[in-house]
C-alpha positions as CSV (number, residue, x, y, z in Angstrom):
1,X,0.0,0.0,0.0
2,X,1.7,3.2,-1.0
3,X,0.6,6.4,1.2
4,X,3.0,9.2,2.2
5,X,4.4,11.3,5.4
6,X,6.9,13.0,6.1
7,X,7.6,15.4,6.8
8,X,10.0,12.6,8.6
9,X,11.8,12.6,5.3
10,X,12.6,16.1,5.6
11,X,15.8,15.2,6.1
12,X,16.8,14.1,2.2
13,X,17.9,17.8,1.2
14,X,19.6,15.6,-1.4
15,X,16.4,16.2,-3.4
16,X,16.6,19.7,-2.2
17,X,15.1,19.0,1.1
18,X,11.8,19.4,0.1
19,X,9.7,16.5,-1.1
20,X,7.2,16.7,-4.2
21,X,4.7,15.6,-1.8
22,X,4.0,13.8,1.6
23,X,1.3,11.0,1.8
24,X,-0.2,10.5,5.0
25,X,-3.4,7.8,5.4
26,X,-5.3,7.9,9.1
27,X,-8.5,5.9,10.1
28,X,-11.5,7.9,11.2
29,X,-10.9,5.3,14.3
30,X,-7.4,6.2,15.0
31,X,-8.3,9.6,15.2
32,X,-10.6,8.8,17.7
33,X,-8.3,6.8,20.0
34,X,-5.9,9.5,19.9
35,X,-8.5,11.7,21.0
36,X,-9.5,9.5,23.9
37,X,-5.5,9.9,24.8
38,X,-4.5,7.0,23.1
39,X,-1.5,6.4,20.6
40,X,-1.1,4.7,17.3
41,X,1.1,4.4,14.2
42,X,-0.2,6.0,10.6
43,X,1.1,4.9,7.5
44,X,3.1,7.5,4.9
45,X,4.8,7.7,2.0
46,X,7.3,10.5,0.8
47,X,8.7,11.2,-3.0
48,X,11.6,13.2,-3.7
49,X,12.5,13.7,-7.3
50,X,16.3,14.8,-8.0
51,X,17.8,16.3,-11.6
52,X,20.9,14.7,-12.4
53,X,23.6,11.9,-12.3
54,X,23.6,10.4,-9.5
55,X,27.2,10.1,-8.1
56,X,29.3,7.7,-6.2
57,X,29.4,10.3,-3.3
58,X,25.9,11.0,-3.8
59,X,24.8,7.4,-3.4
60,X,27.2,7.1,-0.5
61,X,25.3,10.1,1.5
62,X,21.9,8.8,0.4
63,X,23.3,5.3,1.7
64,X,23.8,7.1,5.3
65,X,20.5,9.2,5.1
66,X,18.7,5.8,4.8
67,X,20.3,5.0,8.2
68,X,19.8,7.8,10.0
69,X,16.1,7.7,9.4
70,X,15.9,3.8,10.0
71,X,17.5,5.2,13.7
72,X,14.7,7.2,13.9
73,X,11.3,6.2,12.0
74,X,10.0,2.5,11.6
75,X,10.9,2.7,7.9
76,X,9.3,-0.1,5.8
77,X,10.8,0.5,2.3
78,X,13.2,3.1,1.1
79,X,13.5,2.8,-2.5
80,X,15.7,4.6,-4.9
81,X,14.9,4.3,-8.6
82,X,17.1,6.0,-11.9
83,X,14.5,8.0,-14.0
84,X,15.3,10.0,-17.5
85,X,15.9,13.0,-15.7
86,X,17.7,11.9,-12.6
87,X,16.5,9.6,-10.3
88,X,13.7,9.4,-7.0
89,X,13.7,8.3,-3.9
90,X,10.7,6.8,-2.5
91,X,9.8,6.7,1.2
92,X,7.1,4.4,3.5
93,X,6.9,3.7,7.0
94,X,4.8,4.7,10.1
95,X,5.0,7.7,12.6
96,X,2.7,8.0,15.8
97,X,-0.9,9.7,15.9
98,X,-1.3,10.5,19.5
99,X,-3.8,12.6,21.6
100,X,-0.2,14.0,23.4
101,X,0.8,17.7,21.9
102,X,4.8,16.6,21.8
103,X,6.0,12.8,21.0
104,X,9.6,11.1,21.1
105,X,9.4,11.2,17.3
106,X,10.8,13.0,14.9
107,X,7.4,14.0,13.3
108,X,4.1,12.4,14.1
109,X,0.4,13.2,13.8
110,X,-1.1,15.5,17.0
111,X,-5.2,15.1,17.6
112,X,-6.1,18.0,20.7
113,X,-9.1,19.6,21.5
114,X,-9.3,23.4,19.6
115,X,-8.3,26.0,21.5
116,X,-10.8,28.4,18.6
117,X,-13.3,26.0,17.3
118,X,-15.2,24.8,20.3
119,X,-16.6,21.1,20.2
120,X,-14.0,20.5,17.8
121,X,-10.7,18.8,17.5
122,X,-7.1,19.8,15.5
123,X,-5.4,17.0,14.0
124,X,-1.8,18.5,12.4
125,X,1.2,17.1,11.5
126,X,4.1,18.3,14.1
127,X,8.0,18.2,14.4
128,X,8.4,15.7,17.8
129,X,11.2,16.1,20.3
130,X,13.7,14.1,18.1
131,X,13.6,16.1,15.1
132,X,16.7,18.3,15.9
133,X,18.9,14.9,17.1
134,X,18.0,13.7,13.5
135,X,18.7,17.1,11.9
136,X,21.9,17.5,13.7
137,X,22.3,13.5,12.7
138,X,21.9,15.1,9.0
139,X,24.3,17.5,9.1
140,X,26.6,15.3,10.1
141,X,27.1,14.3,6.8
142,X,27.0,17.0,5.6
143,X,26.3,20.8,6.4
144,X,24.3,21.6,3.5
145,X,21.8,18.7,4.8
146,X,19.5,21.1,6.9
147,X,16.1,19.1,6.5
148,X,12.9,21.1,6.3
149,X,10.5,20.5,9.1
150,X,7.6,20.5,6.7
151,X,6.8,19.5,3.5
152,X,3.4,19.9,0.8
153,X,1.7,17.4,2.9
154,X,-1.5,15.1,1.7
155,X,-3.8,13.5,4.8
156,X,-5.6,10.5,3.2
157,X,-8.5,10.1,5.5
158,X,-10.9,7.5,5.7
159,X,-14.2,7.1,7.8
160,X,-17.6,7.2,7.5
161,X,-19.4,10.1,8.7
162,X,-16.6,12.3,10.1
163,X,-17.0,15.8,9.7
164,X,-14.2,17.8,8.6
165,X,-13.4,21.2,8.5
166,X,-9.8,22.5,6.3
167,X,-8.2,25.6,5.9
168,X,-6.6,26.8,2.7
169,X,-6.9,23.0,1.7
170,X,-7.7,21.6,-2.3
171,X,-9.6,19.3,-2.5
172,X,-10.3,16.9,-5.5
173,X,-8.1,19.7,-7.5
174,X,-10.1,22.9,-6.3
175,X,-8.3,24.8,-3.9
176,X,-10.6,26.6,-1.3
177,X,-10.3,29.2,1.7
178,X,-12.4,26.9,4.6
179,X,-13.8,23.6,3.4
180,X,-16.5,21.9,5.2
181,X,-17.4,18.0,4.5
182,X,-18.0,15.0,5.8
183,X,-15.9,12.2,5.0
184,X,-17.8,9.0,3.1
185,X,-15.1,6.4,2.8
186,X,-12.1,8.9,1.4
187,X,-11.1,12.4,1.6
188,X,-8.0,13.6,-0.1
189,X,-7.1,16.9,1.6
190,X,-3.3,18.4,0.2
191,X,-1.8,21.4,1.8
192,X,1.0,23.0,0.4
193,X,3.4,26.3,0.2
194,X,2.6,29.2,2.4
195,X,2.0,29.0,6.0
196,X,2.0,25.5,5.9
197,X,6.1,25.5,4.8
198,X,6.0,27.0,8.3
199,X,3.9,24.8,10.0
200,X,2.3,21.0,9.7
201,X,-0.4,20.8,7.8
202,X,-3.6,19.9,9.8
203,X,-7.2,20.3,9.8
204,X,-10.2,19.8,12.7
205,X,-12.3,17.4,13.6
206,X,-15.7,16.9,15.2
């Protein structure tokens, strides 16, 4: 199954340190039990598209990226594939959705109750207490690997019933200022650029 995060993968600044996009997929029931206080493990996947030969000393640093994330996130493929243009790297694995507002993760998923929209709940992607260990982790192979906390982030969410309310969010390719819906068995929600290369994407709950 192929579904993004990432902002975990923040760290390949080989592909600029931005990836094209990061795919995360959470159960309308595991944002639930996060709500209740409990924690789980969502399913991503991250792209990064690179321009290019790829060089000995380039695979060698992409070679050690790969294990500084496997220190870090419960990586379940990392895949590197030669295209026309240069080549991509392709990222799943799992970070934590939790109802906690920090986590011993370098990013994970963060379901609290609003502190604006009343009855609601915030569910946003955040940068946990071991994303500077990684980043300095990064650097260590070299300086000019300063990851990005966030990324253009997609939640794929699935549930039936749930009510959702996005800002600055496009959905099914129409971008839109506040978007109100409930989800019946998939919603694609992408965030990207802006305020959101500042902070996680995220969106509320009720």
């Amino acid at each position: 199954m192929k579904q993004v995060v990432t902002g975990l993968v923040a760290a390949l600044a080989l592909a600029g340190c931005k990836a094209d996009e990061v795919s995360i997929e959470i159960k309308e029931a595991q944002i639930r039990a996060a709500a209740e206080g409990g924690q789980e493990m969502v399913e991503f996947e991250a792209v990064f598209s690179n321009f290019g030969d790829l060089e000995a000393d380039q695979r060698a640093q992409i070679d050690a990226i790969q294990a500084v994330l496997e220190r870090y996130i419960a990586i379940d493929d990392f895949e590197l594939e030669l295209t026309d243009m240069g080549y991509d790297i392709t990222i799943e694995g799992e970070i934590p959705i939790t109802g906690a507002t920090q986590a011993d993760a370098p990013y994970f998923v963060s379901v609290s109750p609003s502190p604006i929209l009343t009855g609601t709940h915030r569910v946003q992607l955040r940068a946990g207490r071991d994303f500077a260990a990684m980043e300095a982790d990064m650097r260590g192979i070299n300086f000019m690997l300063a990851p990005d906390a966030f990324h253009p982030t997609e939640f794929v969410i699935r549930g039936d019933g749930l009510t959702v309310l996005a800002p600055a969010v496009q959905v099914e390719g129409t971008y839109h200022l506040l978007w109100s819906g409930t989800v019946n068995d998939r919603l694609r929600l992408k965030f990207r650029d802006g305020a959101f290369d500042e902070v996680g994407a995220g969106f509320f709950v009720k």
